[in-house]
KOLRO-175048 format. One record per residue: residue number from 1; x, y, z of N, C-alpha, C in turn. Coordinates in nm, 2 decimals. Atoms other than C-alpha are relative to their C-alpha. Layout:
N
NUM|X|Y|Z|X|Y|Z|X|Y|Z
...
end
This chain:
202
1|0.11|-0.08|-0.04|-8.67|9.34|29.02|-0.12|-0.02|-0.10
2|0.17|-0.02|0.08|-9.06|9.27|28.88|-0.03|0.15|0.04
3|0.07|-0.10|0.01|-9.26|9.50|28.72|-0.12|0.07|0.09
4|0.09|-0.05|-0.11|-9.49|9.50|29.02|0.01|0.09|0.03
5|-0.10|-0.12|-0.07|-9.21|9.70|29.23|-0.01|0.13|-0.08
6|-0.03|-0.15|0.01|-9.24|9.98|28.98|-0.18|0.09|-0.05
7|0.08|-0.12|0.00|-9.45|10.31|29.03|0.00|0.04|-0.13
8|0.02|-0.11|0.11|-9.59|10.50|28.77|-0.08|0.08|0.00
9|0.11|-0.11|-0.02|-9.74|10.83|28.79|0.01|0.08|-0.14
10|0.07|0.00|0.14|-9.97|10.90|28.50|-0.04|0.15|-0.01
11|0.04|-0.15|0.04|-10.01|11.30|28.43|-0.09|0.03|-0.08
12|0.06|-0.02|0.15|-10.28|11.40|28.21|-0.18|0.05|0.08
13|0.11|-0.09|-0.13|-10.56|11.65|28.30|-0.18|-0.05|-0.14
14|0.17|0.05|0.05|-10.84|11.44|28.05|-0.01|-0.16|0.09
15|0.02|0.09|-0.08|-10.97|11.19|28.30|-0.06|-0.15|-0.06
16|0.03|0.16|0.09|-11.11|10.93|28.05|0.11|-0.05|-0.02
17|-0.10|0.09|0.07|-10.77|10.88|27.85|0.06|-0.02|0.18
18|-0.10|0.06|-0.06|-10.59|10.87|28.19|-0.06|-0.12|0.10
19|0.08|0.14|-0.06|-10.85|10.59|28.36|0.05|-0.13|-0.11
20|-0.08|0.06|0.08|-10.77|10.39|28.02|0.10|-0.02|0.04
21|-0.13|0.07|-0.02|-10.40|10.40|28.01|0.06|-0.09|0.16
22|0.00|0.02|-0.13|-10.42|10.35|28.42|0.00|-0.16|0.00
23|0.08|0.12|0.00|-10.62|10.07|28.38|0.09|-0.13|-0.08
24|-0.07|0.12|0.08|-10.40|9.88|28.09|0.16|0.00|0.10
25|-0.10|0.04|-0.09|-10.08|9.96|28.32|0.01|-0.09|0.12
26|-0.02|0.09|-0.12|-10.20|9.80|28.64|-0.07|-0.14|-0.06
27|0.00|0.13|0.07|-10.34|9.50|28.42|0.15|-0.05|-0.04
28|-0.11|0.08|0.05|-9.97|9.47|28.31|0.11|-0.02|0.12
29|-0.10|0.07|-0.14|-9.85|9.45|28.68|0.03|0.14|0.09
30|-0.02|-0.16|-0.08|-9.80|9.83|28.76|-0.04|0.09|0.10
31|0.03|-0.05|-0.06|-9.84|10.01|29.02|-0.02|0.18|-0.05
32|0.01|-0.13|0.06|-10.00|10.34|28.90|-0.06|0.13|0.07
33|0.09|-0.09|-0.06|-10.12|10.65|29.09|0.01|0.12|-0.16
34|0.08|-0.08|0.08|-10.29|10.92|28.87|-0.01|0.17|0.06
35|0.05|-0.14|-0.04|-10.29|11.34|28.86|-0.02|0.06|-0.11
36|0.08|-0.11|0.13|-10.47|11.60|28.66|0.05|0.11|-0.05
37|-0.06|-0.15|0.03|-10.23|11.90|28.66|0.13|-0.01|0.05
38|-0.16|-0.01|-0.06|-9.89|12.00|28.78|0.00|0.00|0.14
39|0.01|0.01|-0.14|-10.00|12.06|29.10|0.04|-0.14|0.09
40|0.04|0.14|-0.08|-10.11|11.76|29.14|0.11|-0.11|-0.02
41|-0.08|0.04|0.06|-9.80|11.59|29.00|0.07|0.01|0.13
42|-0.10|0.00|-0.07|-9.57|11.73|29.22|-0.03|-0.03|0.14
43|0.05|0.07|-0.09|-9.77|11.66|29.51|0.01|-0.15|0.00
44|0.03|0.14|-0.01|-9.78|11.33|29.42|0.17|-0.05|-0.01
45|-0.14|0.02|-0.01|-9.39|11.33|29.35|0.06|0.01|0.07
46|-0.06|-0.04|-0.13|-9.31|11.49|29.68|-0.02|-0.09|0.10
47|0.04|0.08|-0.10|-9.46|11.20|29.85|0.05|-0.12|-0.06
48|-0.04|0.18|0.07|-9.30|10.89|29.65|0.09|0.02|-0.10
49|-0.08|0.00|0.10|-9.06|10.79|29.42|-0.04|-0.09|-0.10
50|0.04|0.10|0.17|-9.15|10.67|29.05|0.11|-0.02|-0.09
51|-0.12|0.00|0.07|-8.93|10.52|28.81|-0.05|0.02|-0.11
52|0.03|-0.09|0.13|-9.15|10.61|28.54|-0.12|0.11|0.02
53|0.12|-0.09|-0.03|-9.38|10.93|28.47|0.02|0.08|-0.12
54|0.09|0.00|0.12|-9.61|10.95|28.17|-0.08|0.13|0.04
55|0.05|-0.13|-0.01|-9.66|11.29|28.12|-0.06|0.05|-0.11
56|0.05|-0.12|0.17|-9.89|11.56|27.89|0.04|0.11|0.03
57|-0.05|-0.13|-0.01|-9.75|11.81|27.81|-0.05|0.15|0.00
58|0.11|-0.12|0.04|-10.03|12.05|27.74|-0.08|0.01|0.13
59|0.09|0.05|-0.10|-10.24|12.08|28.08|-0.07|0.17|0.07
60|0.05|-0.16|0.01|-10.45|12.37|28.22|0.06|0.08|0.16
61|0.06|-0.10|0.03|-10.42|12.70|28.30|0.05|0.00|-0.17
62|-0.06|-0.05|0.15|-10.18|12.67|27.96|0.00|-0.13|-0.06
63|0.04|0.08|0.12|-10.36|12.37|27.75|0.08|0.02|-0.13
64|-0.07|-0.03|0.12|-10.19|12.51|27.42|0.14|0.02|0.02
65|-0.19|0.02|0.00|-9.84|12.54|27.53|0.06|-0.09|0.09
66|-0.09|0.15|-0.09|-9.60|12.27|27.70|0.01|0.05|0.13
67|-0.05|-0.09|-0.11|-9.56|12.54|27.99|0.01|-0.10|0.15
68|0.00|0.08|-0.11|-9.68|12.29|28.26|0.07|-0.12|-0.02
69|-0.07|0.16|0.06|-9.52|11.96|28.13|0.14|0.05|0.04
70|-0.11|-0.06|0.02|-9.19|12.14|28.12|0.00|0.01|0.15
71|-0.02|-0.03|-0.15|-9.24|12.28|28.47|0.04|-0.13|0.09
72|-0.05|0.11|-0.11|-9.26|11.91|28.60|0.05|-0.04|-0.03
73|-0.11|0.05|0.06|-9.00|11.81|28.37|0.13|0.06|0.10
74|-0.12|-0.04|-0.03|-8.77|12.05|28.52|0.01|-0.03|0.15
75|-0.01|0.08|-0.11|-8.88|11.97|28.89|0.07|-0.13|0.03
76|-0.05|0.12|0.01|-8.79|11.60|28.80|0.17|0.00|0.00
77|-0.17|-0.02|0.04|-8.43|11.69|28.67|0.07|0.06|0.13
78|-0.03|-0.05|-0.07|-8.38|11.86|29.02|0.00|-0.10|0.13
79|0.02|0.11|-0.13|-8.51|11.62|29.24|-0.07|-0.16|0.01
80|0.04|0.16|0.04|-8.62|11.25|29.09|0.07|-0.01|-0.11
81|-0.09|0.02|0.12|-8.32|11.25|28.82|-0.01|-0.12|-0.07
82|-0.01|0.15|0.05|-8.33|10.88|28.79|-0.17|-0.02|-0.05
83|0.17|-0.03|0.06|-8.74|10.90|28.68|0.03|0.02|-0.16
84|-0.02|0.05|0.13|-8.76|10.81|28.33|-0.10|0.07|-0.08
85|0.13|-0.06|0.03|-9.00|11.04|28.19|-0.07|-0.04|-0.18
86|0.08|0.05|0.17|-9.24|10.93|27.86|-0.12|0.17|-0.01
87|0.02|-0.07|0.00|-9.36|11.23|27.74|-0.15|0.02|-0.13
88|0.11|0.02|0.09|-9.73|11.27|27.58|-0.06|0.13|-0.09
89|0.03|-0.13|0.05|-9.79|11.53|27.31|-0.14|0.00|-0.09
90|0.11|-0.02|0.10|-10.11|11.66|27.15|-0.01|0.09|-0.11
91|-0.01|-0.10|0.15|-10.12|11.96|26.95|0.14|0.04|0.01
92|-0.16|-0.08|0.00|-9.80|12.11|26.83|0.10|-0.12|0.02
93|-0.03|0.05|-0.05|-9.68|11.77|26.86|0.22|-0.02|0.04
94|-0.12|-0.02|0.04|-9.35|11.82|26.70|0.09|0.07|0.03
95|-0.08|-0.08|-0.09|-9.19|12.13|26.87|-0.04|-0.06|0.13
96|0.02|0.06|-0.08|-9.34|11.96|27.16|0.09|-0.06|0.06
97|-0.11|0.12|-0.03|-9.15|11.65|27.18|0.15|0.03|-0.01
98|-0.18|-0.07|0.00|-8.81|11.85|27.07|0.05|0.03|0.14
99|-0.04|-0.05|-0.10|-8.85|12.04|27.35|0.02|-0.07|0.11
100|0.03|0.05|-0.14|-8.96|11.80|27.59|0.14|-0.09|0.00
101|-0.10|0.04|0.03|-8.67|11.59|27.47|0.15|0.09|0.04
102|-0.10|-0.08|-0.07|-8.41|11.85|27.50|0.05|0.05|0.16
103|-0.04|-0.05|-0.14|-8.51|11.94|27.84|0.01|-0.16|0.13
104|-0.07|0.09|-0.06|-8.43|11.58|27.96|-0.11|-0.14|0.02
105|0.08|0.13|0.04|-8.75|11.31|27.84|0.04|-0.07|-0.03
106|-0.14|0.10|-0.02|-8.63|11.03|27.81|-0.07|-0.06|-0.17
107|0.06|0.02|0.13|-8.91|10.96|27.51|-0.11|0.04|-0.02
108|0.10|-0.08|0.04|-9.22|11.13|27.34|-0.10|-0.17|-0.08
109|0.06|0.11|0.10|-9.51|10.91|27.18|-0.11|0.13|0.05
110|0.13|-0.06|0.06|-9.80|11.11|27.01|-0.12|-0.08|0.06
111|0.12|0.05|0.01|-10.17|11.09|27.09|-0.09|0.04|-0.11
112|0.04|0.11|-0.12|-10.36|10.94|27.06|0.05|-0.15|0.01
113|-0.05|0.12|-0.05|-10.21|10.64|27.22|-0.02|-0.09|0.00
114|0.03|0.14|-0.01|-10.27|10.32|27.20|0.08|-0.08|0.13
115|-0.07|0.06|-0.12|-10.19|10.10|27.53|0.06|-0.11|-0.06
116|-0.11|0.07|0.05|-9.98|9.86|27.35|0.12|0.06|0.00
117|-0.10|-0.09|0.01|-9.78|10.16|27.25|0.09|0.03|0.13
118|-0.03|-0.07|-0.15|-9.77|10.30|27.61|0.08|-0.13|0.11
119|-0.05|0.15|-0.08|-9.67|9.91|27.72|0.15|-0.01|0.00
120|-0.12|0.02|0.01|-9.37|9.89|27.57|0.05|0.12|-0.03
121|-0.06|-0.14|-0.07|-9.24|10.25|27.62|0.03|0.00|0.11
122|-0.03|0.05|-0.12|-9.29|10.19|27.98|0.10|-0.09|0.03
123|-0.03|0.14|-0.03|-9.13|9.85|27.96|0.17|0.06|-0.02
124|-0.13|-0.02|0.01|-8.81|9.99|27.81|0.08|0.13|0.08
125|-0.04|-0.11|-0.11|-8.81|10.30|28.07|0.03|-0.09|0.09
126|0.01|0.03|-0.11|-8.86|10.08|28.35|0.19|-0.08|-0.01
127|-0.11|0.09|0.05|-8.55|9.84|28.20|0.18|0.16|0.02
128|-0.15|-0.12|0.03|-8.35|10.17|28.17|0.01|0.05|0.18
129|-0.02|-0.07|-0.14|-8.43|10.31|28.54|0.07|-0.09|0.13
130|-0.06|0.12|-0.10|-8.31|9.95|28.70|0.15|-0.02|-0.05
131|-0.09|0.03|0.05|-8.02|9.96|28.52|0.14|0.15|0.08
132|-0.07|-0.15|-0.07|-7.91|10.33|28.68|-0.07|0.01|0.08
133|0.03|0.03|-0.16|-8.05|10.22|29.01|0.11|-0.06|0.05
134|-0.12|0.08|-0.06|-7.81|9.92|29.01|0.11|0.08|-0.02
135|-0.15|-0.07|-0.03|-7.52|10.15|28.94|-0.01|0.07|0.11
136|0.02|-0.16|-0.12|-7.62|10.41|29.21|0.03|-0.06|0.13
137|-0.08|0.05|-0.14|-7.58|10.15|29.46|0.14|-0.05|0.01
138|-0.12|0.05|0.01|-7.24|10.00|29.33|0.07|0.10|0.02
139|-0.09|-0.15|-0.03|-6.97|10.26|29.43|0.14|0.00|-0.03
140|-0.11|-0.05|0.00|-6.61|10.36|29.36|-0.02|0.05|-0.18
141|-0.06|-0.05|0.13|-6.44|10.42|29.01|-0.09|-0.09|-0.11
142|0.05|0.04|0.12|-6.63|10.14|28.83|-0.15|0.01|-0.01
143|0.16|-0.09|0.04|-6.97|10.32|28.89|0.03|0.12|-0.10
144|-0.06|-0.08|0.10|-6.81|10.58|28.74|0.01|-0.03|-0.18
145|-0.02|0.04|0.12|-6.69|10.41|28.42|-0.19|-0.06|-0.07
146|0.12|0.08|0.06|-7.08|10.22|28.40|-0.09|0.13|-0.04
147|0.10|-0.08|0.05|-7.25|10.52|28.43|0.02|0.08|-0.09
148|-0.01|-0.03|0.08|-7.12|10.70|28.17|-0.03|-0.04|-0.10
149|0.07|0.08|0.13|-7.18|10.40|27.91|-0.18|0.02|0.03
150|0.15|-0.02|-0.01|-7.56|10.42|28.07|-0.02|0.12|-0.02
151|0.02|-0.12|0.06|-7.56|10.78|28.01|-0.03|-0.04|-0.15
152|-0.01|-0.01|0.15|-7.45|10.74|27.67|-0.14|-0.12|-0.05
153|0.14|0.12|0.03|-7.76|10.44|27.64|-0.14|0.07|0.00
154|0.07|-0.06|0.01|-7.97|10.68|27.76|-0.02|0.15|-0.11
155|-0.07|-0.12|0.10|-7.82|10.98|27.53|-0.07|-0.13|-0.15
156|0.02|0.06|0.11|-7.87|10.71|27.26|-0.14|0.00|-0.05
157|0.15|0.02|0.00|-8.25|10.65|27.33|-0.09|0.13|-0.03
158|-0.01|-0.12|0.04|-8.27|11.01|27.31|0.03|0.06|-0.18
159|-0.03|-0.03|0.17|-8.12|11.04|26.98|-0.10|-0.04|-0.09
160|0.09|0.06|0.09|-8.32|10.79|26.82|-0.13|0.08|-0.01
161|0.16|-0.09|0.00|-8.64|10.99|26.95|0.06|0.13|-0.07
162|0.02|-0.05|0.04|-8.49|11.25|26.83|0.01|0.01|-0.20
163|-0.04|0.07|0.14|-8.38|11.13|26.48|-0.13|-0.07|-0.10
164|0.12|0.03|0.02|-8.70|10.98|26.42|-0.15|0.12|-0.04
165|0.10|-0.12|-0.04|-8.88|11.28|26.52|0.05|0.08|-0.13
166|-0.06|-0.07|0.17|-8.65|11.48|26.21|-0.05|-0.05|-0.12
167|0.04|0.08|0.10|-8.72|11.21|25.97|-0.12|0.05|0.00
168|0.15|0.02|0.03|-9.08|11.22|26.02|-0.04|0.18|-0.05
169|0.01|-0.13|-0.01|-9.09|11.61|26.03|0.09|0.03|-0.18
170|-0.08|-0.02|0.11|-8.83|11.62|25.67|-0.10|-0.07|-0.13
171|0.08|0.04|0.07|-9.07|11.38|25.51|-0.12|0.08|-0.02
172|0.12|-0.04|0.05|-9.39|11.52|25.56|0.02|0.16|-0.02
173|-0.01|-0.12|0.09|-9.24|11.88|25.44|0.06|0.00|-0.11
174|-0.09|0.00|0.13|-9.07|11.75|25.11|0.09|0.08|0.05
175|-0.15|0.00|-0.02|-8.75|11.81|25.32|-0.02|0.14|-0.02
176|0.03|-0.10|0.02|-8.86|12.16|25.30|0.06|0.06|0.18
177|-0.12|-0.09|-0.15|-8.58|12.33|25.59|-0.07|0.09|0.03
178|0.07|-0.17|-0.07|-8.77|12.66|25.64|-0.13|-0.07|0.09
179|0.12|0.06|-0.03|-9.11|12.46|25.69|0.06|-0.12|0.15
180|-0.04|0.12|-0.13|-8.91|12.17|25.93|0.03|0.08|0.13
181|-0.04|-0.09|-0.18|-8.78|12.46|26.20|-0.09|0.07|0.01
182|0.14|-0.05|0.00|-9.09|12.60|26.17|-0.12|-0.08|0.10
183|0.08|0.10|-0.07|-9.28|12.28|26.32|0.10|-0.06|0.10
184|-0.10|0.05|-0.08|-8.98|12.22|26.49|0.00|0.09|0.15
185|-0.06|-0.15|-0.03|-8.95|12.60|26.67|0.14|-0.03|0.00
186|-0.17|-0.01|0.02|-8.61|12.58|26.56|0.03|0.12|-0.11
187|-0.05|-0.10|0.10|-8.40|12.84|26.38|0.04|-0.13|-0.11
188|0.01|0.10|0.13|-8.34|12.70|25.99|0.13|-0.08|0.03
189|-0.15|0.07|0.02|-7.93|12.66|26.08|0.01|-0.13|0.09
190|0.03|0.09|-0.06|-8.06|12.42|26.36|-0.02|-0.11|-0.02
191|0.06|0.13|0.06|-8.24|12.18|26.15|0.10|-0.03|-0.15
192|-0.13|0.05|0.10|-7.92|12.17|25.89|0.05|-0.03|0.05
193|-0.08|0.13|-0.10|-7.74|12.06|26.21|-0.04|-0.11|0.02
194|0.06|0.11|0.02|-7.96|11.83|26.26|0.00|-0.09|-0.10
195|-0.01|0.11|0.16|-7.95|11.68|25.86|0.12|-0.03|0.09
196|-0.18|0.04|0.02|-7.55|11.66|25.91|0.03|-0.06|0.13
197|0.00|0.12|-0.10|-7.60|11.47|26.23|0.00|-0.05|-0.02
198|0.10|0.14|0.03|-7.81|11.21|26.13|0.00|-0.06|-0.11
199|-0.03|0.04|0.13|-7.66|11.20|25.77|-0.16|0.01|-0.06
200|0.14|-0.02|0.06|-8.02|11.27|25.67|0.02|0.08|-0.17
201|0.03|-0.03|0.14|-8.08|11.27|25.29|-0.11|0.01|-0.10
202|0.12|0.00|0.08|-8.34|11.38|25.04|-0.07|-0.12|-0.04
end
């Protein structure tokens, strides 16, 4: 399967950046439709299937909180499961991406964005969504067995985002635990689970 074949629907309620990134996606072969809000999202999801969707998570009536991002996050997990979600955060970037990650992103990248960035994000969603396509058509016991390793591939991709996301967040508090679940919204014992996950050290 070419990159032609795959959809991507671009969420993001500032109309400049999302003409940009639009623009470098269908230069790299993509088929991209574009919406401004949640509304518009799901309208656009209720009429098509995407295997990736580049979302902000901040959008209006509630700009300052993830409230809308989340909402079409959790639509997706109900009814486009296999949708690979890349997840775009602005302010607050940091509890942002936890959350958005927790509640089933597949990966977070900060803006402002660079379309290089956005290229190869995409590139390795799209690689992951064809990969739990082809299982979904193969059927008996050894769909079974694949898709649990592709779980766990996706679970992995996950980690790393979020492992990444810790580091960065432990560094720039001098490892300072109160200050990390703070920018995290995590309780303190949370982000000590998190060290003794990830073997994370001073």
């Amino acid at each position: 399967m070419s990159d032609i074949h795959h959809k991507i629907l671009l969420i993001d309620d500032d109309p400049a950046l999302r003409s940009m990134l639009g623009f470098s996606l269908e230069l790299a072969g993509y088929k991209v439709v574009e919406a401004g809000s949640r509304v518009e999202a799901i309208k656009a999801l209720s009429s098509a299937e995407y295997q990736v969707v580049v979302l902000d998570m901040g959008m209006p009536p509630h700009e300052f909180s993830p409230q809308e991002g989340l909402a079409v996050l959790d639509w997706l997990k109900s009814r486009q499961s296999l949708a690979k979600v890349l997840v775009l955060t602005g302010q607050d970037a940091q509890a942002t991406s936890y959350l958005a990650l927790k509640n089933g992103a597949f990966d977070f990248l900060e803006k402002p964005i660079s379309s290089e960035l956005l290229l190869s994000a995409v590139k390795r969603a799209c690689l992951f969504y064809e990969q739990a396509s082809k299982l979904k058509q193969d059927e008996g016991v050894q769909q079974l067995q694949v898709e649990v390793t592709l779980g766990d591939g996706v679970k992995a991709i996950r980690n790393q985002a979020e492992e990444k996301l810790i580091r960065q967040v432990l560094a720039d508090t001098q490892f300072n635990v109160h200050e990390a679940a703070r920018r995290l919204g995590l309780k303190r014992e949370n982000v000590y689970y998190l060290i003794k996950k990830y073997g994370l050290q001073r």
